[in-house]
C-alpha positions in Angstrom: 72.1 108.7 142.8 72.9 112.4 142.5 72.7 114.5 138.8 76.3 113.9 137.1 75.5 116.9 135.5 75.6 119.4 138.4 78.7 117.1 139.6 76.9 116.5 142.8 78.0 112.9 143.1 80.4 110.9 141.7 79.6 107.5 142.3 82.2 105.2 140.8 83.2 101.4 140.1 86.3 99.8 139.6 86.5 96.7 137.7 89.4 94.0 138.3 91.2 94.8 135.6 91.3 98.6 136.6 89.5 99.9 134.1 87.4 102.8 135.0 83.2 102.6 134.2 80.8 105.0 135.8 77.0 104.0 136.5 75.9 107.7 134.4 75.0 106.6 130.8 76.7 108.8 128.6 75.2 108.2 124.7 76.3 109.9 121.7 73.1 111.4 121.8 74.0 113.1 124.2 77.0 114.7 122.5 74.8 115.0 119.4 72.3 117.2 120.4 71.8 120.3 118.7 74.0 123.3 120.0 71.9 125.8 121.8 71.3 129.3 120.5 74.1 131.5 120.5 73.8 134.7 122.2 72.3 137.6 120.6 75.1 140.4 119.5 75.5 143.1 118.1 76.7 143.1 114.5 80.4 144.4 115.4 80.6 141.5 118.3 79.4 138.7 115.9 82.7 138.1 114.4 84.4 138.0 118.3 82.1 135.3 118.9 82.8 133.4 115.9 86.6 133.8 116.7 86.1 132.3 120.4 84.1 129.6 118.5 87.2 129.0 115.8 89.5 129.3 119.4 88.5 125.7 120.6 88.0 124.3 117.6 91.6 125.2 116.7 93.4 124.5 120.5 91.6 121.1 120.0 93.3 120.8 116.8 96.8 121.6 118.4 96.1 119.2 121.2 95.4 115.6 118.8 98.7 117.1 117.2 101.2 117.6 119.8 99.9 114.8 122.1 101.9 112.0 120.0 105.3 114.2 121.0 104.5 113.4 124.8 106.7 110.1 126.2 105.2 109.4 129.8 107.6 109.0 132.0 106.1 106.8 134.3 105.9 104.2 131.1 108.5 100.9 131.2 109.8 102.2 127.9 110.4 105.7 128.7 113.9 107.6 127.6 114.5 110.8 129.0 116.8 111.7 126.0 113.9 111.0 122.9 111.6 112.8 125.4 113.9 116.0 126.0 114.2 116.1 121.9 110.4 116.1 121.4 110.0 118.8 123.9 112.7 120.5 122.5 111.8 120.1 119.2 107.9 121.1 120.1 109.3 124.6 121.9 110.9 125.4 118.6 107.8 124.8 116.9 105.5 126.4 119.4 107.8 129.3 119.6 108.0 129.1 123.0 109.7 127.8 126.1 111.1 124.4 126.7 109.3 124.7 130.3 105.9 126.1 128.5 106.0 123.3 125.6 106.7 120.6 128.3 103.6 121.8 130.1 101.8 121.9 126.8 102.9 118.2 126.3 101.7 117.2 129.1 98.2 118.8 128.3 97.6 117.8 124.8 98.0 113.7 126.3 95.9 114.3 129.2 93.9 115.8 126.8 93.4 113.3 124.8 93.7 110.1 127.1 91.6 111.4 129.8 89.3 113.9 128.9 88.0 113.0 125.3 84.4 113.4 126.1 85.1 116.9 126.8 87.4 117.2 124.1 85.2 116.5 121.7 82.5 119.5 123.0 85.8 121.5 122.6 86.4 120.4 118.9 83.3 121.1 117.5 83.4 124.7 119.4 80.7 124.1 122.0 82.8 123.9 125.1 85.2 127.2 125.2 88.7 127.5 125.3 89.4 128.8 128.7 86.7 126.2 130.2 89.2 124.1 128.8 91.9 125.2 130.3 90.9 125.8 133.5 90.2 122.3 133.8 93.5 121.2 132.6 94.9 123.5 135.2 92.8 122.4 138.4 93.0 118.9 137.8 96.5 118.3 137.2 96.9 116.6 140.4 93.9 114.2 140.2 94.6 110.6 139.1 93.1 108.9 135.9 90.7 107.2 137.7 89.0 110.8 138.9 90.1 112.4 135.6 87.6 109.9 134.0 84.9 111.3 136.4 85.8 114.8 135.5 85.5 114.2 131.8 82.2 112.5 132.5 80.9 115.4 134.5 82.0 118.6 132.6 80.7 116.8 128.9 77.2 117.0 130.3 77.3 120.6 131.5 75.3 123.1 129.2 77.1 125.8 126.9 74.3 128.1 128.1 76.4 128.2 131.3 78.2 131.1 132.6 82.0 131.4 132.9 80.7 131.6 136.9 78.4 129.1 136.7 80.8 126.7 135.2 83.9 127.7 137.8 81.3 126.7 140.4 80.7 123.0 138.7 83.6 122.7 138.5 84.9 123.7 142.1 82.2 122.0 143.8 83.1 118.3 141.8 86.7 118.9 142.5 85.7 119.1 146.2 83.4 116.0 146.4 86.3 114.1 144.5 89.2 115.3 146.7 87.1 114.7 149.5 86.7 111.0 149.1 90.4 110.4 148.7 93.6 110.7 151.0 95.7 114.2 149.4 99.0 113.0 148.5 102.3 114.1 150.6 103.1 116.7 148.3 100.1 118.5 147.4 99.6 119.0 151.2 99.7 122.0 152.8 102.9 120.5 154.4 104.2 119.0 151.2 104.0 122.2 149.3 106.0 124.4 151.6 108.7 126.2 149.3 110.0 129.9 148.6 110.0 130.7 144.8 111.5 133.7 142.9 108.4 134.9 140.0 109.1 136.3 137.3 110.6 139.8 137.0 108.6 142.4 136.1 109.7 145.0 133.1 109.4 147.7 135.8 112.8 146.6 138.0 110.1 145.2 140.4 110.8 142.0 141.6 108.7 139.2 144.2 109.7 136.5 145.9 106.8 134.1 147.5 106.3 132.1 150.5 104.3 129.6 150.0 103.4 126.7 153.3 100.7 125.7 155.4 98.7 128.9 156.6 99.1 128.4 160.3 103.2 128.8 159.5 102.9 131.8 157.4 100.5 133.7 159.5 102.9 132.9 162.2 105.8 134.4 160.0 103.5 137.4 159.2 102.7 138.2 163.0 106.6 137.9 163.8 107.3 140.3 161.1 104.7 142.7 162.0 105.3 142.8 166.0 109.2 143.7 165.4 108.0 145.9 162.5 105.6 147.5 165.1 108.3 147.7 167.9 111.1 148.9 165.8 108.8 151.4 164.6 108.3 152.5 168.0 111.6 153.2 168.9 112.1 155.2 166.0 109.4 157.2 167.4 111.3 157.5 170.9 114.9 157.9 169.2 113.3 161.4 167.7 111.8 162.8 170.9 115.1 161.8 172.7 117.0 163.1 170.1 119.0 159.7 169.1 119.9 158.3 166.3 116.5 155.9 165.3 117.4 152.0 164.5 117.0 150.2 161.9 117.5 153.1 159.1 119.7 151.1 156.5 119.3 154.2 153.7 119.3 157.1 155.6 115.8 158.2 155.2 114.4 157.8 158.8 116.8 159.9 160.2 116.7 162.3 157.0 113.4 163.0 157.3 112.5 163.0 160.9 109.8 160.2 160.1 109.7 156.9 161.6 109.5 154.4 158.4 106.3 153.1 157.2 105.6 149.0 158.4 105.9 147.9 155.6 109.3 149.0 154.6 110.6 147.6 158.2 109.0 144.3 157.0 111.0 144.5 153.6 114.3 146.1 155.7 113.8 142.6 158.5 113.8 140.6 155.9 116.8 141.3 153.8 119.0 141.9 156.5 118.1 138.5 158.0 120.9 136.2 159.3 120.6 132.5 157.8 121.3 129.9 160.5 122.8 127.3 158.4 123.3 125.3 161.4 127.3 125.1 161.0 127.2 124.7 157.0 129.3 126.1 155.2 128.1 128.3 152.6 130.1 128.6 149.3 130.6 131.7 147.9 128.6 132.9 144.5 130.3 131.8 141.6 128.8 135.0 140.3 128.8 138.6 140.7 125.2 140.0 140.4 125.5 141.9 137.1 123.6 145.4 136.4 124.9 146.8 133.0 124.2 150.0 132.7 125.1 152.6 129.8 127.9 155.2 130.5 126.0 158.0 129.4 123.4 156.8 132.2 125.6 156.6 134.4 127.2 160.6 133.8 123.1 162.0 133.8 123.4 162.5 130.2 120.9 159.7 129.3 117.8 157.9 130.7 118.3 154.5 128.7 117.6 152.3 131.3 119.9 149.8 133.2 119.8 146.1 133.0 119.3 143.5 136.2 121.3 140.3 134.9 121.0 140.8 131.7 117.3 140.1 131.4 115.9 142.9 133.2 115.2 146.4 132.6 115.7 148.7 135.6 114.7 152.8 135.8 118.0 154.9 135.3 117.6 156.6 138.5 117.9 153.2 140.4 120.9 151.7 138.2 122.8 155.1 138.9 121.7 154.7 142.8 123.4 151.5 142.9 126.1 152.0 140.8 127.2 155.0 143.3 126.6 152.4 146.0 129.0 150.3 144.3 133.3 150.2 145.4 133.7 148.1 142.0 132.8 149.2 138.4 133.5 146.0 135.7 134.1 147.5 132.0 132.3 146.0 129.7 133.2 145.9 125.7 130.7 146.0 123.2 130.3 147.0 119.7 128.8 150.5 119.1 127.3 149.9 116.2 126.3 146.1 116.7 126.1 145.8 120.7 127.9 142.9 120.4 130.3 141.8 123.1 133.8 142.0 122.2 134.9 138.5 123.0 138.3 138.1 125.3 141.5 136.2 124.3 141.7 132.4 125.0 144.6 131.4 126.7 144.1 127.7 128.8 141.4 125.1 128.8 139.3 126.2 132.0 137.8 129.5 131.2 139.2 132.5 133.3 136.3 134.3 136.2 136.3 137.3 133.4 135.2 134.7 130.2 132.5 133.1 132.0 131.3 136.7 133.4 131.0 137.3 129.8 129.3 134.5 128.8 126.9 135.4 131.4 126.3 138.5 129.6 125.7 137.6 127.0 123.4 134.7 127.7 121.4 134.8 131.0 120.0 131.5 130.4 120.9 128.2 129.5 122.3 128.5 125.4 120.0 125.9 124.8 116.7 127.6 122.8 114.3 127.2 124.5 115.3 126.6 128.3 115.1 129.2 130.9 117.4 128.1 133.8 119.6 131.0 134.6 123.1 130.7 134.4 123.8 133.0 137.2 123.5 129.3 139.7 124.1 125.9 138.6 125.2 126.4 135.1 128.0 124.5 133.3 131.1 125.7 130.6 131.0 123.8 127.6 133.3 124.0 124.5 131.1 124.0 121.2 133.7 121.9 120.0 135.4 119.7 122.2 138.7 120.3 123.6 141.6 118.2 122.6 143.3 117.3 126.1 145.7 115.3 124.0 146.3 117.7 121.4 144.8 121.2 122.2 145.5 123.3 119.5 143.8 120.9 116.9 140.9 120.7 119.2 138.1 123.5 120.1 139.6 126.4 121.8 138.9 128.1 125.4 137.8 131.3 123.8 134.6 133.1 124.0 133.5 131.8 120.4 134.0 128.2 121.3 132.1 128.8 124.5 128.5 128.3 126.1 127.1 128.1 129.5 124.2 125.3 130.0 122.1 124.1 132.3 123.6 120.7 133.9 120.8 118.7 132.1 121.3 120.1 128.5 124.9 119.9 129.1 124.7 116.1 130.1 122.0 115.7 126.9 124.5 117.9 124.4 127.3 115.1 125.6 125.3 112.3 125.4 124.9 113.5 121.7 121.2 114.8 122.0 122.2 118.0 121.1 124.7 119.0 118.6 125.8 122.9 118.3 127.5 124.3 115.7 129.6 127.6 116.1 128.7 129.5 112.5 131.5 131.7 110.7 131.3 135.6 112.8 131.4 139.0 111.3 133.6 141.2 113.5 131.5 143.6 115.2 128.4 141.2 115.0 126.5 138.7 117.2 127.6 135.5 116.8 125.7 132.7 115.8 125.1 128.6 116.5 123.2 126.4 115.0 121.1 123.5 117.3 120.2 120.4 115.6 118.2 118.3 118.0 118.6 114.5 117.3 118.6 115.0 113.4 115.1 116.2 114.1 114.8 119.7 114.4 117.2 122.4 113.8 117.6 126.0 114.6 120.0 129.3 113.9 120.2 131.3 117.7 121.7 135.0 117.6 123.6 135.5 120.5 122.9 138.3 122.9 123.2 141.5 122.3 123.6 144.8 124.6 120.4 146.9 123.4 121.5 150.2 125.1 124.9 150.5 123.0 123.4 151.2 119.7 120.6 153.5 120.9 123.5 155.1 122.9 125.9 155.1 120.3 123.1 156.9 117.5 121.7 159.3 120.7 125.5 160.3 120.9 126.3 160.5 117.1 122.8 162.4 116.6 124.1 165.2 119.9 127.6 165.0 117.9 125.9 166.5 114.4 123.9 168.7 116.0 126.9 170.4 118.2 129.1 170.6 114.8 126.0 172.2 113.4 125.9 175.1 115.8 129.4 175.4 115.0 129.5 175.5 111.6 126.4 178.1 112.1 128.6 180.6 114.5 131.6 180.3 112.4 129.6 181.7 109.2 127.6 184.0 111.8 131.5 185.2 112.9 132.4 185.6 109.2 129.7 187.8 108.3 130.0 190.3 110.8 134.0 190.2 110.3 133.7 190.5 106.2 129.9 192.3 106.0 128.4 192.0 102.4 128.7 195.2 100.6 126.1 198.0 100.6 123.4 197.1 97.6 124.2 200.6 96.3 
């Protein structure tokens, strides 16, 4: 039998009841024995090391907490409404995401349940925190039965390792156990074929991947680099012949007398691509695509920069370049002290295209804290208090204060009673607010969006304002003295 310790092999039984047992003896001596040397550091790195050593003790700590907040979904007793309220309740707590604390959830019970050998290396600060979580990421599509054989293995491996050391025992006894078992359907390269948007950088830089089985997407690359190459080409021939070169969406080729680089055909292929829908019937976006940008911007006489949905901070130069691209400007309101947005009249039940543009604006994502599904696709108007079909004017109103977009799923949870908003009493001129109770459990004042630019705008303009009226007031007196000069001294 191979050294469990190096994760060589993984030799293991199954007993009729199911329950996992491996032929290594693990015995709490071997947990118990004393914690080899720390490395020797200089004084001013000491305290680093004792942090990292405080790190695991204290994400172990978080773990044993949070895992009685996760409800397995593959349980007989399982409600998706109690679980949505823990993970709702957890983000809150967490401070982060409902995505991130359901992820976290998740971690803290495999944690526990299937890796508490190495959890307990983790608690007492041996094992480090991002050995840790590096398991937790590269095993989340093992079963319980190999999770047992991963705990087993990485418990045994020395502290003295390096970080490289340990990525290699660890790759190596993910391999041997993959190896020895059918992948399932989905984690195949076939099974995982999929085109996902990341997240946007803070730059106006955006990325959309392509993910499938390599054989496909080296396919896809060679397509787009042959027409790249062979559009490229006949740029070069449209200049000797003197013709106009193809493929020059912006101008530029033809502008500068320079075929375009390959990449930038690649990009240009791409976007203008036709989708063959194969006789489907596309509906049209229920949104526009919103970039907000400040007027001052806009006229040259500011570089605050524009904003890509709301969410997304774009350079000046490239929000004026496409608002000049642009046959339609939409006015937006806001407050210029505040940035709030000026809400819009009500006047039926179904809010009007303008209202739910607004409440785009001024909530990208689903009203719910915590979730991040935009509401630029499949989101859903809902009245903070209900609407009265019977008797509308004693029921909740189709204004912009009675009004939220959410996510189908939170929408279907906030009717099922899972979530209960309340609209708070508004200053005018200020963002509103709304308070979320979550099941009587957890509860939570939310701000509502605000435009950033308009009160940096509105002080840059009061601030050029005060200064003109100073040079004014500074020629008038200048004026008045030579007009009415002070009398000679003598």
């Amino acid at each position: 039998m191979g050294d469990l310790r190096d994760g060589a092999n993984v030799p293991f039984d199954e007993d009729a009841t199911g329950e996992v047992s491996s032929r290594a003896e693990l015995s709490v001596d071997a947990l118990s024995e004393p914690t080899p040397a720390a490395p020797v550091l200089p004084p001013h790195l000491r305290p680093v090391h004792a942090a990292s050593i405080q790190e695991s003790r204290r994400l172990a700590a978080r773990f044993t907490a949070l895992a009685p907040s996760f409800h397995d979904p593959e349980s007989e007793d399982y409600d998706a409404d109690a679980a949505e309220a823990e993970i709702l309740s957890a983000a809150l707590a967490l401070r982060c995401t409902r995505a991130v604390a359901d992820r976290i959830l998740r971690d803290a019970h495999i944690a526990l349940t299937q890796l508490p050998l190495t959890l307990a290396r983790l608690e007492c600060g041996e094992f480090p925190a991002a050995w840790f979580d590096r398991i937790l990421r590269r095993t989340r599509h093992l079963t319980a039965r190999q999770m047992a054989f991963v705990d087993a293995a990485a418990s045994c491996w020395p502290a003295t390792s390096t970080t490289e050391q340990f990525h290699h025992r660890l790759s190596r006894l993910l391999g041997r156990l993959e190896s020895q078992q059918e992948t399932p359907a989905h984690l195949t390269p076939e099974g995982r074929r999929r085109v996902e948007l990341l997240p946007t950088r803070d730059d106006g830089i955006g990325c959309l991947r392509v993910v499938g089985p390599a054989p496909e997407i080296l396919a896809l690359a060679q397509r787009l680099d042959s027409a790249a190459r062979a559009i490229q080409a006949a740029q070069r021939r449209a200049f000797e012949a003197g013709e106009t070169p193809p493929l020059d969406p912006r101008g530029t080729v033809a502008g500068t007398a320079t075929p375009a680089s390959l990449a930038l055909l690649q990009y240009d292929l791409l976007g203008g691509a036709a989708f063959g829908t194969d006789g489907v019937q596309v509906p049209q976006p229920r949104f526009r695509l919103n970039v907000t940008v400040p007027v001052l911007t806009l006229l040259g006489g500011s570089q605050e920069p524009g904003m890509l949905e709301g969410t997304t901070p774009i350079p000046a130069s490239m929000a004026r370049e496409l608002a000049g691209a642009s046959e339609t400007w939409h006015r937006v309101l806001t407050d210029p002290c505040s940035g709030a947005f000026l809400a819009l009249p009500a006047t039926r039940y179904t809010p009007t295209r303008a209202m739910l543009e607004h409440l785009r604006l001024r909530n990208t994502t689903c009203a719910v804290p915590g979730c991040t599904r935009p509401t630029s696709w499949a989101s859903e108007a809902d009245h903070i208090e209900e609407y009265d079909h019977g008797d509308p004017e004693h029921g909740g109103l189709t204004e912009i204060e009675n009004l939220h977009l959410l996510c189908w799923q939170h929408h279907r949870a906030k009717t099922a009673g899972l979530l209960d908003p309340t609209r708070l009493p508004s200053t005018p001129g200020l963002p509103g607010r709304t308070t979320w109770s979550i099941r009587d459990r957890a509860s939570v004042i939310v701000h509502d969006n605000e435009d950033l630019a308009t009160p940096h705008t509105t002080e840059a303009l009061m601030d050029s304002w005060t200064r003109y009226q100073a040079r004014l007031e500074s020629r008038r007196r200048a004026l008045e003295r030579r007009k009415n000069p002070p009398p000679p001294p003598y």
